[in-house]
C-alpha positions as CSV (number, residue, x, y, z in Angstrom):
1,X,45.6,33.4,14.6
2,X,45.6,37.2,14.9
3,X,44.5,39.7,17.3
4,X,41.9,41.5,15.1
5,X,40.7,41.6,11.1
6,X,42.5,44.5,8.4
7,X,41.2,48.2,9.1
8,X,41.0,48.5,5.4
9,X,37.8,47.0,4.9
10,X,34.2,48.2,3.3
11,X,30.7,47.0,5.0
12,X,32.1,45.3,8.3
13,X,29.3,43.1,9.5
14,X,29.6,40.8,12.6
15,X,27.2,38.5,14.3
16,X,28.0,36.4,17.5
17,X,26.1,33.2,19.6
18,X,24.2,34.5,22.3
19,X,27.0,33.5,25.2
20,X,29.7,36.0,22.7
21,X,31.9,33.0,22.6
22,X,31.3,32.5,19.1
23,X,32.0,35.5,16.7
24,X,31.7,35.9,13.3
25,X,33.3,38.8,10.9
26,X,32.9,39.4,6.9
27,X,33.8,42.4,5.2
28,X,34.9,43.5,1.9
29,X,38.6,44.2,1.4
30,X,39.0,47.7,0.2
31,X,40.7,48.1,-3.0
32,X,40.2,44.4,-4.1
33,X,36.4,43.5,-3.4
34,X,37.2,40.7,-1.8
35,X,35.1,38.4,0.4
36,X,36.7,38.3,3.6
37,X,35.6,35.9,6.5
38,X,37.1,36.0,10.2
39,X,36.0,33.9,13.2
40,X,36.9,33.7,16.8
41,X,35.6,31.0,19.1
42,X,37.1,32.3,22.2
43,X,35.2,35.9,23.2
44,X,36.8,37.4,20.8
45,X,40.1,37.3,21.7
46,X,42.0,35.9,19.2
47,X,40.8,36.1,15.5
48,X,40.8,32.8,12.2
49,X,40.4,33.5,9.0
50,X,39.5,31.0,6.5
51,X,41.9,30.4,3.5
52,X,41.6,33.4,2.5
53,X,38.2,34.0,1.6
54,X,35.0,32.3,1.3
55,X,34.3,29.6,-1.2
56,X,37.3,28.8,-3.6
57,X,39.3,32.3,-2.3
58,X,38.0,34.1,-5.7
59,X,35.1,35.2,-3.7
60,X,34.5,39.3,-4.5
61,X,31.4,41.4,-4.5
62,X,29.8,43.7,-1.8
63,X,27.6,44.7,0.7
64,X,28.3,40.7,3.0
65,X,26.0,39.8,5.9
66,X,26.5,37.0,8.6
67,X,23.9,35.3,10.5
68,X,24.5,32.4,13.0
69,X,21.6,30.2,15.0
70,X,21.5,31.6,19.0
71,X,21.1,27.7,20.2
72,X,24.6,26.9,19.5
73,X,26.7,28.9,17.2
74,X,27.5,26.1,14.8
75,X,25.5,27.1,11.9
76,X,26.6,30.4,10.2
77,X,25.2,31.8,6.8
78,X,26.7,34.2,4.7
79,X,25.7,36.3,2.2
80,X,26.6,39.2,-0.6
81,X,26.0,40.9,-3.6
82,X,28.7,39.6,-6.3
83,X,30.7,41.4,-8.9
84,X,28.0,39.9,-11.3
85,X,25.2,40.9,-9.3
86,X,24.2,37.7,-8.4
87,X,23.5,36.6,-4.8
88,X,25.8,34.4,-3.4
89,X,24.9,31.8,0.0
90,X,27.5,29.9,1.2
91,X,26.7,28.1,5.0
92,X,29.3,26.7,7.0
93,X,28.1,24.0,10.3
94,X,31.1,23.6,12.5
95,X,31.1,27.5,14.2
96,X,32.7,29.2,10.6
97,X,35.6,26.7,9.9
98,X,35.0,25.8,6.7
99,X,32.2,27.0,4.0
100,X,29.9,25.3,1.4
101,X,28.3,27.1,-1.7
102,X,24.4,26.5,-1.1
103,X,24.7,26.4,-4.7
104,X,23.1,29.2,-6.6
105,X,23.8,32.3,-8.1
106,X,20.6,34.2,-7.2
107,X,19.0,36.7,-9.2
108,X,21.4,36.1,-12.2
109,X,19.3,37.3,-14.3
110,X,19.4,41.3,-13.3
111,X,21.0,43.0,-10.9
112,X,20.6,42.4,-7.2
113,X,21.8,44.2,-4.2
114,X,21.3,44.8,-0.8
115,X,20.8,41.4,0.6
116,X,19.8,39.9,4.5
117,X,19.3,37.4,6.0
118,X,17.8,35.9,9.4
119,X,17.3,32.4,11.0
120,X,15.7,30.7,13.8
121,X,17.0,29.6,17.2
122,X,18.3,26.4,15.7
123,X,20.2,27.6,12.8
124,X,17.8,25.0,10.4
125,X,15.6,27.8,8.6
126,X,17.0,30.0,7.0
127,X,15.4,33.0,5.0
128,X,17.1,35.8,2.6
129,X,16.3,38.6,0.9
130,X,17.5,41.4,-1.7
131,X,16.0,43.6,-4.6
132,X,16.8,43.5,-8.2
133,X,17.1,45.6,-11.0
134,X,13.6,46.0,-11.4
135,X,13.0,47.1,-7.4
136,X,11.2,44.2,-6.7
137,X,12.1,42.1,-3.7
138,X,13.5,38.4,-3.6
139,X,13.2,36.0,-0.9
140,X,15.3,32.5,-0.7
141,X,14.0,29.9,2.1
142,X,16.2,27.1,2.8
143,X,16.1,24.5,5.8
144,X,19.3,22.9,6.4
145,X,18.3,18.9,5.7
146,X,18.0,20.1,2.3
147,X,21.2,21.5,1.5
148,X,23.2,19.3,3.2
């Protein structure tokens, strides 16, 4: 565990579960554009991060986003813009420990930027957006009994 994330980062995002005992950190490392995923599950107070970045630890891109439901914590959703352009998902459902692709590189066809994201209480609907190369907006729903 560590006491905080890296100062060298690009596009800090944090969320937390309504009682701040669950919080959630994704950035991209400066220099490397690198995925980066820290969670703490104590206030705040002492900081995990995951392997060493979401997915398979080749996770790179920019501009990451973090939601988590407000009933629990447990559910967390991240998202980014890769180095492809594509849109990449990935959900984790035991409070940030470990991370699942939801399977899809989104907009793969032209570019796409600028993603985010929002739930519901319970952490079960989930609904994204970004734009693409030709400025139009995209919009992913997912409910979590179908990408379990």
């Amino acid at each position: 565990m560590i006491r905080r994330p890296p100062r060298s980062t690009l596009f800090p995002y944090t969320t937390l579960f309504r009682s701040g005992k669950y919080v959630y950190a994704i950035f991209q490392e400066n220099g490397t554009a690198i995925i980066r995923f820290f969670f703490s599950q104590d206030f705040g107070v002492n900081w995990t991060a995951t392997s060493s970045s979401l997915g398979t630890g080749s996770a790179t891109g920019a501009f990451p986003k973090i939601i988590t439901d407000s009933s629990s914590g447990r559910y967390a959703y991240a998202i980014w813009s890769d180095n492809s352009d594509n849109i990449k998902i990935y959900r984790s459902s035991d409070f940030g420990s470990t991370w699942v692709d939801t399977g899809g590189a989104f907009g793969a066809t032209v570019v796409s930027t600028l993603p985010k994201m929002a739930t519901d209480n319970s952490g079960r609907y989930v609904y994204a957006t970004w734009i693409d190369g030709s400025s139009n907006v995209k919009i992913f729903y997912s409910d979590r009994k179908s990408t379990r």
